[in-house]
N, C-alpha and C positions, 0 to 999 in steps of 0.2 A: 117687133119692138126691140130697143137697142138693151144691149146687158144692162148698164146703169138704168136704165130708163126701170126696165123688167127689177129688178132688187130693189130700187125705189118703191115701187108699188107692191110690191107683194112685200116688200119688208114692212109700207103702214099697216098693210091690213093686217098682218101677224102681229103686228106688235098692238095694233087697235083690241084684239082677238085676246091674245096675251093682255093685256091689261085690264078687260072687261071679267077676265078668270080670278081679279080679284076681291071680285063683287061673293065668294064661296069662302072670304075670311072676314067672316065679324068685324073685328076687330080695325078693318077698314074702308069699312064701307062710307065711314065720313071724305075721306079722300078719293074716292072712285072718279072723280073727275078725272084732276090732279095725276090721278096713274095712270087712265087711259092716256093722255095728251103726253104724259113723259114716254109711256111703253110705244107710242105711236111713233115718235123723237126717237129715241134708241133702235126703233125699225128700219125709220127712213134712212138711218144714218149708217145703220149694218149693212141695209139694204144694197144702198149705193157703194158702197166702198166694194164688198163681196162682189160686186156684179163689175164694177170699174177693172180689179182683179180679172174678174172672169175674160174681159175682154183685153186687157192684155196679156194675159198668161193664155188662155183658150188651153188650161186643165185644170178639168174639175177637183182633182187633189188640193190645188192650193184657192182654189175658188171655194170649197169647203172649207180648210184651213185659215183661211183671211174672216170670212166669215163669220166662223166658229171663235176664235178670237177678239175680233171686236166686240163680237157679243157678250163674251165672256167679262171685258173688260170693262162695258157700258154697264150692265148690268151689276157688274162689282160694286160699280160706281157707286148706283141708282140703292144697292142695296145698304151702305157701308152705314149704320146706325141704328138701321132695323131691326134688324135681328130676323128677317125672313131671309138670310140666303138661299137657301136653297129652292123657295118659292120664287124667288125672283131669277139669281143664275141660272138653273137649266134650262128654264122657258127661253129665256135669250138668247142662251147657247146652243139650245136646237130651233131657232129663228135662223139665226146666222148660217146652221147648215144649209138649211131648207131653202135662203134665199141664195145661197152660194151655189147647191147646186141646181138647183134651177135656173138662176142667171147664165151660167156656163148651158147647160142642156136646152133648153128652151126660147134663151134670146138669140138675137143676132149682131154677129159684128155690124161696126158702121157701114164700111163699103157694100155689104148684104141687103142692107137697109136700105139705104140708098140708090139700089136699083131695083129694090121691087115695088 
């Protein structure tokens, strides 16, 4: 599977995962849709970018670093009203590692891809 491809998907499912973690606060459980479907969005999108990185840099430093970033910044986002920051930043922020270095570790360049 190609880096982008590989951050793509494991970024929904984290961010599906992360989002369903907010069904353990009262206080929103009226929107649990609503979060999973944004936390899902903010996966895909960590996802891909950390992994797009991964495959043109091929080091996991800045494939974490890209990562860890965008998520940090979606999530900023996602959170700017609430008043949950830090229920919502970290989780995203250790998304973004998690998909960053696995996209670098685990995918594969395209030409790699491409002949197997």
């Amino acid at each position: 599977m190609s880096k982008p491809l590989l951050g793509l998907v494991l970024g929904a499912i984290l961010g599906a995962i992360d989002g369903a973690t907010a069904w353990f606060t009262p206080a929103v459980r009226p929107m649990i849709l609503m979060i999973i479907i944004s936390s899902t969005i903010k996966g895909l999108i960590t996802g891909v970018l950390a992994g797009w990185i991964a495959n043109k840099t091929n080091s996991i430093a800045w494939a974490i670093v890209v990562g860890v970033a965008v998520g940090l910044v979606l999530s900023y986002i996602a959170a700017m009203g609430s008043g949950y920051y830090l229920q919502i930043m970290l989780p995203g922020t250790i998304l973004g590692a998690i998909a960053g270095f696995a996209s670098q570790r685990f995918g594969r360049t395209r030409s790699a891809t491409a002949h197997a």
